[in-house]
C-alpha positions in Angstrom: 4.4 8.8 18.2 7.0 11.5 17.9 7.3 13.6 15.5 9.8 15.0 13.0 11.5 18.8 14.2 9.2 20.9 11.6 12.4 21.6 9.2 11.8 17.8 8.2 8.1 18.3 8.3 8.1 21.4 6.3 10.4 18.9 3.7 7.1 16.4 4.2 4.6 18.9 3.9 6.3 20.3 0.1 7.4 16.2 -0.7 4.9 14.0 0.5 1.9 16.4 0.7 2.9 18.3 -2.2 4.2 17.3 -5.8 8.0 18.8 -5.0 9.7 21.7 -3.6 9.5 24.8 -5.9 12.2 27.8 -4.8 11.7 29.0 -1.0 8.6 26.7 -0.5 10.4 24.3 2.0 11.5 27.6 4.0 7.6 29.1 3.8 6.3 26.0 5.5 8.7 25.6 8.2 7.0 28.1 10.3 3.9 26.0 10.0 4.3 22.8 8.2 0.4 21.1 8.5 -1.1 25.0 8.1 1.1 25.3 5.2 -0.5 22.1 3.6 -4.2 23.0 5.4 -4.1 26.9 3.2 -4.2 25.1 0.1 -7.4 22.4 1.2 -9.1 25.8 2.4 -9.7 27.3 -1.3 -12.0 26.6 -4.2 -11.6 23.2 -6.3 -8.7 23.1 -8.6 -10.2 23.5 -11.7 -8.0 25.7 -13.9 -5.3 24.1 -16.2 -2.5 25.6 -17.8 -3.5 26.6 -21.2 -6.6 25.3 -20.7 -8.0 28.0 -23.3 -6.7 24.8 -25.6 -8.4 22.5 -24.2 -12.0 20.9 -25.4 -14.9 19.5 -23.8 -15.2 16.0 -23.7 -19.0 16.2 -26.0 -16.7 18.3 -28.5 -13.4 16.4 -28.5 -15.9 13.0 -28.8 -18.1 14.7 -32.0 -15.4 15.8 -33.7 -13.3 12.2 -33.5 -15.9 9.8 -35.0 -17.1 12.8 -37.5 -13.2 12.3 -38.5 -13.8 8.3 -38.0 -16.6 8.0 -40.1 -15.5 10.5 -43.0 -11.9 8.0 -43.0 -14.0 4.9 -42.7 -16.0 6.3 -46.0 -13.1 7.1 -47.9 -11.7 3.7 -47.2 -14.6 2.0 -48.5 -14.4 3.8 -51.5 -17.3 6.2 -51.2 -15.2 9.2 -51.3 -11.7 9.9 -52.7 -8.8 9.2 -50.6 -6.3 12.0 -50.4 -2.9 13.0 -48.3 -5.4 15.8 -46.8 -8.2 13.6 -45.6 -9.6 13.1 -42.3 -7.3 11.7 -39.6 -8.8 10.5 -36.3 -5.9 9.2 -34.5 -4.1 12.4 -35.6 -7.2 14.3 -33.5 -7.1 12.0 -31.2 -3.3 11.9 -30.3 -3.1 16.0 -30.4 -6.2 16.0 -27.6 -4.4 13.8 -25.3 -0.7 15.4 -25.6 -2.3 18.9 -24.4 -4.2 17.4 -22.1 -0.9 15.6 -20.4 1.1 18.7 -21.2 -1.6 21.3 -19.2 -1.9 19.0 -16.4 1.6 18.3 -16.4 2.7 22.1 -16.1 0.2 23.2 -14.4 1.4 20.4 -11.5 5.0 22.1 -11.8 4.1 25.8 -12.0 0.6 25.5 -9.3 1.0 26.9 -5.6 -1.2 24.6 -4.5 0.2 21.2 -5.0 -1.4 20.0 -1.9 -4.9 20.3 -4.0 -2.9 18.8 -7.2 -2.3 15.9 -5.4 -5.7 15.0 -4.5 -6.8 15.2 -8.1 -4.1 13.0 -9.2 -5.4 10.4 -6.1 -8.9 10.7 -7.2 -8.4 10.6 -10.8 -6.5 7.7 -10.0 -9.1 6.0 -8.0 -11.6 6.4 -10.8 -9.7 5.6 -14.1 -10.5 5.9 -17.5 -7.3 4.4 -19.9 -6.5 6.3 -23.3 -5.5 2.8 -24.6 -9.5 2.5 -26.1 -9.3 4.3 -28.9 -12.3 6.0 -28.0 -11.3 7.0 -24.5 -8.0 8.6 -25.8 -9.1 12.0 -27.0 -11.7 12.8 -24.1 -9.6 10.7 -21.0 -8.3 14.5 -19.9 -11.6 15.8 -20.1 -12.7 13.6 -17.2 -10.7 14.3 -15.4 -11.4 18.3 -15.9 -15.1 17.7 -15.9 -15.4 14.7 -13.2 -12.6 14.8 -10.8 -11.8 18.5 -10.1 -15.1 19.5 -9.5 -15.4 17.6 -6.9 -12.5 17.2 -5.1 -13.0 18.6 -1.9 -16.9 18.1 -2.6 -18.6 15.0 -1.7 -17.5 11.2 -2.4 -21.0 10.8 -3.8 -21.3 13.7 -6.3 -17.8 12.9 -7.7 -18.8 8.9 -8.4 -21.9 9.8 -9.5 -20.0 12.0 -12.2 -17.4 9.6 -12.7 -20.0 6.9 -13.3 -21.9 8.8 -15.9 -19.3 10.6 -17.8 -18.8 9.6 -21.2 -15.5 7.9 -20.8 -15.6 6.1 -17.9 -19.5 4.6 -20.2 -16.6 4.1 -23.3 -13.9 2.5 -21.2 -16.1 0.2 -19.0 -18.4 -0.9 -22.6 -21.6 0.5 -20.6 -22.6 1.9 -24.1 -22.8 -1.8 -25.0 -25.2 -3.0 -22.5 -28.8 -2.9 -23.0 -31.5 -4.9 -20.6 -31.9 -8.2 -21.9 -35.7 -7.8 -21.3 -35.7 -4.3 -22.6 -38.1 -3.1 -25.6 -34.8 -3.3 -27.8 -33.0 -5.7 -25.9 -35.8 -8.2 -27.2 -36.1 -6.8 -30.3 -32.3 -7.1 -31.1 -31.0 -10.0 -28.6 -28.1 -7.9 -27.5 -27.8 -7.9 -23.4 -26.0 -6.8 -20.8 -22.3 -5.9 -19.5 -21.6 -6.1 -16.2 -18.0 -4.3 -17.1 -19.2 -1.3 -15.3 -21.2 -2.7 -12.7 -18.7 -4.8 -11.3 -15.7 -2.1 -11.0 -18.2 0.2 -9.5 -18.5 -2.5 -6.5 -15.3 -3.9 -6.6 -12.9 -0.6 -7.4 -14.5 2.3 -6.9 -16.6 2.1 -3.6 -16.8 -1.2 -1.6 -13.3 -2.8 -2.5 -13.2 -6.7 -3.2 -13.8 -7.8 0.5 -17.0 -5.4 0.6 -19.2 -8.1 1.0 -21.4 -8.0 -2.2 -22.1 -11.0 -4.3 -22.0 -11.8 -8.1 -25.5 -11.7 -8.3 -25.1 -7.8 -6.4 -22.7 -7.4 -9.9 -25.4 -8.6 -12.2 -28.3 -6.7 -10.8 -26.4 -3.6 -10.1 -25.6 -4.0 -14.0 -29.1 -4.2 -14.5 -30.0 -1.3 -12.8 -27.3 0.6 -14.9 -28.9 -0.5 -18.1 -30.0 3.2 -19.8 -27.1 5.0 -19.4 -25.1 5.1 -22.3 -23.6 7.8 -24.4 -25.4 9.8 -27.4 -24.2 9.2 -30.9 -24.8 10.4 -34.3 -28.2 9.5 -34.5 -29.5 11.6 -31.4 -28.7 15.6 -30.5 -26.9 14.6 -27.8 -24.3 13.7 -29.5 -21.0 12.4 -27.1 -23.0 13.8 -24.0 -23.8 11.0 -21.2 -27.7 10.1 -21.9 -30.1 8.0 -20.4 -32.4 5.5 -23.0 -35.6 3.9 -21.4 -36.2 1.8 -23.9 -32.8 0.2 -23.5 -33.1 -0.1 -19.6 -34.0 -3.5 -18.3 -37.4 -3.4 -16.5 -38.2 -4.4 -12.6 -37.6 -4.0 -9.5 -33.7 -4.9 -8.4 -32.0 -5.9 -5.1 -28.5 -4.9 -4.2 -27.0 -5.9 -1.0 -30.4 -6.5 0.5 -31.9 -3.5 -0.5 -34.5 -3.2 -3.4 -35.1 -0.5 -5.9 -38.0 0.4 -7.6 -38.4 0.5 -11.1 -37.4 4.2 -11.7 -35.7 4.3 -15.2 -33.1 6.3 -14.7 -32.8 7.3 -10.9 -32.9 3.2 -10.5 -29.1 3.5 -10.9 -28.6 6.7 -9.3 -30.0 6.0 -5.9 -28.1 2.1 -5.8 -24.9 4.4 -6.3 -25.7 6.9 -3.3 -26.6 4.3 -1.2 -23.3 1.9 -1.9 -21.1 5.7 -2.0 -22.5 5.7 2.0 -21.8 2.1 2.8 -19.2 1.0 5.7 -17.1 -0.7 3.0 -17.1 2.1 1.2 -15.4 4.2 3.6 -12.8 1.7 4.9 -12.1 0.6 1.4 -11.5 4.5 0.9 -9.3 4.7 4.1 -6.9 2.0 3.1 -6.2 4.0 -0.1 -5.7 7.0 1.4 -3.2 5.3 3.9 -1.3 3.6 1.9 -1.3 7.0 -0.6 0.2 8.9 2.8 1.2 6.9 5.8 2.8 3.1 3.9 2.5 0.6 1.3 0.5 -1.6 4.2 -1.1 1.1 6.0 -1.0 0.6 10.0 -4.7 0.0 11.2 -5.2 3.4 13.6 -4.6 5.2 10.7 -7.2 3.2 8.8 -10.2 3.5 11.4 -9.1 7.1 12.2 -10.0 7.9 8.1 -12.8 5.3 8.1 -14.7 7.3 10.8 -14.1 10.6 9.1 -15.8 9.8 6.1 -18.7 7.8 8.0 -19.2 11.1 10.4 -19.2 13.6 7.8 -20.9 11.7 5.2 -18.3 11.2 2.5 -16.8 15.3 2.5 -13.5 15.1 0.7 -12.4 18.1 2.0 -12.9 16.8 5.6 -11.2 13.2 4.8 -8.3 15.3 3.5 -7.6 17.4 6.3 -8.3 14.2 8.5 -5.1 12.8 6.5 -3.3 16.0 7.4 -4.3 15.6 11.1 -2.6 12.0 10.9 0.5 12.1 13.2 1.2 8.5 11.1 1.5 10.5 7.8 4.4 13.0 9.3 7.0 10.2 10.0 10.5 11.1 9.0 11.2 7.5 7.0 10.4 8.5 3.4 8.5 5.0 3.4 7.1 5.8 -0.5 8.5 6.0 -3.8 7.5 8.9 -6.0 5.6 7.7 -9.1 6.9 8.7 -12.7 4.6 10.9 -12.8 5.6 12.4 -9.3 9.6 12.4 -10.1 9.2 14.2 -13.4 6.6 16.9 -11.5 9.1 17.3 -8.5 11.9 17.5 -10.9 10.0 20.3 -13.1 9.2 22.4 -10.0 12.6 22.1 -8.1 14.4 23.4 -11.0 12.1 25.9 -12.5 11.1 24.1 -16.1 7.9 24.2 -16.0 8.1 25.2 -19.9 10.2 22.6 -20.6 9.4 21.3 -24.2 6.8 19.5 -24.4 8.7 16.7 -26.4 10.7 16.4 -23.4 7.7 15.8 -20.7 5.9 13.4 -23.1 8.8 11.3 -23.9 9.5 11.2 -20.6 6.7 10.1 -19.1 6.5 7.0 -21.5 9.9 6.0 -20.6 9.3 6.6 -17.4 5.9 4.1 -17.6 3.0 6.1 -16.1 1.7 8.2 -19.0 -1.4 9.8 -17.5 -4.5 8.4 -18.5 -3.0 5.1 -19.7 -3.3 2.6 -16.8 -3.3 -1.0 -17.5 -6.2 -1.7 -15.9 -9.2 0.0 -14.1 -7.4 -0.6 -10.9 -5.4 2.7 -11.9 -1.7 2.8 -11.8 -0.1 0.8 -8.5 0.8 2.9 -5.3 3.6 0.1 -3.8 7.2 0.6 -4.1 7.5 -2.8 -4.9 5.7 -1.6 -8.9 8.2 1.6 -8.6 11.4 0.8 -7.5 12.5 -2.4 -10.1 16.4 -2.2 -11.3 14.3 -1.5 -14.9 12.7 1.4 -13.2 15.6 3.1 -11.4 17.7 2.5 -14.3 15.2 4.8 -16.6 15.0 7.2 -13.9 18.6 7.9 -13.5 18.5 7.9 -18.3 15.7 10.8 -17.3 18.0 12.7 -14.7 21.0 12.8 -16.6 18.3 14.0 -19.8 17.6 17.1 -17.0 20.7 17.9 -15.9 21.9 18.3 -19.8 18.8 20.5 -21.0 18.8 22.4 -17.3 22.8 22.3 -16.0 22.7 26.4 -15.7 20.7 25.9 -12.5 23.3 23.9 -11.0 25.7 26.9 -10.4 25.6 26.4 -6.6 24.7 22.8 -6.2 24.0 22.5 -2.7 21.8 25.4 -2.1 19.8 23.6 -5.3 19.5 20.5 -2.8 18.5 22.7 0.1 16.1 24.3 -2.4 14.7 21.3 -3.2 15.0 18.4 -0.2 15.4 20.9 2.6 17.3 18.9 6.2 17.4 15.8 3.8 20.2 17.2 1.5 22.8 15.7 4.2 26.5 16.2 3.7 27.1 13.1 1.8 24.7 14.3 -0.6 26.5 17.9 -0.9 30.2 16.7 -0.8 28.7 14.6 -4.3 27.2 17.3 -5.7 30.3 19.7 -5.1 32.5 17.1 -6.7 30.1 16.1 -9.6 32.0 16.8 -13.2 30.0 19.3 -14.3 26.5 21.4 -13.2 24.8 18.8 -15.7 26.1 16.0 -13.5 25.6 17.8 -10.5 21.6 18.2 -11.2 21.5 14.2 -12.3 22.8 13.1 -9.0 20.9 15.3 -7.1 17.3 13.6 -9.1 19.1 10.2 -8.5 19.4 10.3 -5.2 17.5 8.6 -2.9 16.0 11.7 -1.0 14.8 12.7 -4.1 13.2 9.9 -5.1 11.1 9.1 -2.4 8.7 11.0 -0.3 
């Protein structure tokens, strides 16, 4: 196929690669639009937040909610006296997830590597834990810091092995409710098994639903999971991802034709290596990646091309990304995908300098907006089709959130049409700055320019 001339690709590279043009980056990557994107894949993992000096770990954040739980749930009963000062868990708990959202969300708008951003967002995505379980909420952003970014341009394996085991994914999937029906306490107590997490492992996270494995592959692989759960009050390991013999069902198991040993805990761990390797695994991986990139239904070369990337090198990240990169598909001048929320308040923050916006401002918006991080409706993660993104409801809230941005931010409207080259590069067309130079004000002018159509897609 032919390509863009690279002053569209450099717009791709900072759009569609990135989170948003920030001031002169559209101009950087001209010379060089796929080495622009490449330099930021070449460093370290992104592991550094934003204020993350005020963030907690997901064993502290855990402790310290159902310490605040269990003091309320007392004082409710009666055994202590209630007062205006007592504990408050979902006071905790809503204060850990706002500064979670607000680091992530500013260091997305302020980082000079939004290429690597990205691919957290698409892997933390992938694997989701939802703040809607009470629970999940105050620790969702610490999986995120403690099981995504880690591993991001590590290897598929090591960041599903992490993602399986952390806490909240355990809280959010009920894998802290499932004990072997045939364990020591299974039979002692006649509670059994939940195949929550077994089954989204298969079905979401690694083979996809046309992998091939059965329901009986669910129930086993359940089995084998039995044993992991997370530490409470009545062990030292307190919120920290454990593993309990004597609630791990007993025997051999057989998973997609391959049997286990009983091992206790490595029982699990080896099933998950083996299905992170499998031939589903990496096409099922590919399609995401496409349709994340290329299109909503992702053309077939591109497919195979990532498919045998991640066979070949064994499930690297890094490599898989820069395989993306190497996609002639993913450079094609139709902005075929709509930004997220999350995407169009990111792109908005760094195209107009605000990363310090107040943090009111970002929170509101993204629950306006409909895609507050950490808060997907199901474990399938939030939807990557425009056909989610683009209802009347949708643009209708978008264009509330522009004209929000262009009152709190109208100063950096002065010269309107350098602010659309700034930020959409060849795509801010003369239609575009013939609106903005006739828009009422620099507050209009900055909500037209986030409600236009190059703006909001990628």
């Amino acid at each position: 196929m032919s390509l863009p001339d690279r002053q569209t690709q450099a717009v791709i590279a900072a759009n569609r690669f990135g989170l948003g043009a920030r001031e002169g980056e559209i101009r950087e990557a001209e010379g060089d639009p796929r080495g622009w994107v490449r330099q930021q894949l070449a460093g370290p993992a992104p592991t550094r937040l934003a204020g993350d000096g005020d963030l907690w770990s997901s064993r502290d954040s855990y402790s310290e909610f159902f310490r605040l739980l269990k003091q309320r749930q007392q004082m409710d009963k009666g055994a202590a006296a209630p007062g205006k000062d007592g504990p408050r868990p979902a006071a905790f708990s809503r204060d850990r997830y706002n500064a979670e959202i607000l680091a992530r969300t500013r260091t997305a708008a302020a980082t000079t590597r939004p290429a690597a951003e990205r691919m957290v967002w698409f892997w933390s995505n992938h694997f989701t834990v939802s703040a809607y379980r009470t629970s999940v909420a105050p620790i969702a952003g610490a999986f995120e810091r403690e099981a995504i970014r880690p591993h991001v341009f590590g290897r598929f394996e090591d960041m599903l092995l992490a993602a399986t085991f952390h806490p909240a994914m355990m809280l959010y999937l009920d894998q802290h409710k499932s004990i072997g029906p045939n364990s020591p306490r299974g039979q002692r107590n006649g509670r059994g098994l939940n195949e929550n997490l077994g089954r989204e492992v298969l079905e979401l996270h690694t083979l996809g639903v046309d992998g091939g494995y059965t329901q009986k592959d669910v129930t086993t692989f359940a089995k084998a999971l039995t044993g992991w759960t997370v530490g409470d009050s009545h062990r030292s390991e307190d919120g920290a991802a454990i593993y309990v013999d004597a609630i791990h069902e007993p025997g051999d198991k057989t998973i997609l034709g391959r049997t286990y040993a009983d091992g206790g805990r490595e029982q699990a761990v080896q099933a998950l290596r083996d299905v992170a390797a499998h031939p589903a695994t990496a096409r099922h991986m590919a399609v995401k990646l496409a349709r994340h990139f290329v299109a909503d239904d992702p053309p077939d070369g591109a497919v195979a091309a990532l498919a045998r990337t991640f066979r070949d090198t064994g499930g690297d990240l890094r490599a898989l990304t820069e395989a993306v990169v190497d996609l002639d598909m993913a450079w094609g001048a139709e902005q075929r995908k709509v930004k997220t929320p999350q995407e169009y308040v990111v792109s908005s923050l760094r195209g107009l300098e605000t990363a310090r916006l107040d943090g009111p401002v970002i929170l509101n918006a993204l629950r306006v907006l409909g895609q507050r991080p950490f808060w997907a409706p199901s474990p399938a993660g939030w939807s990557d089709r425009a056909d989610n993104l683009a209802g009347p409801d949708a643009l209708y809230r978008r264009i509330e959130w522009a004209a929000q941005v262009g009152r709190l931010t109208g100063r950096r409207a002065e010269n309107p049409a350098r602010l659309a080259r700034s930020m959409l590069g060849v795509l801010a067309d003369r239609r575009l700055a013939d609106a903005l130079d006739h828009a009422g004000s620099p507050a209009q002018a900055i909500a037209l320019l986030l409600s236009s159509p190059q703006f909001q897609r990628r």
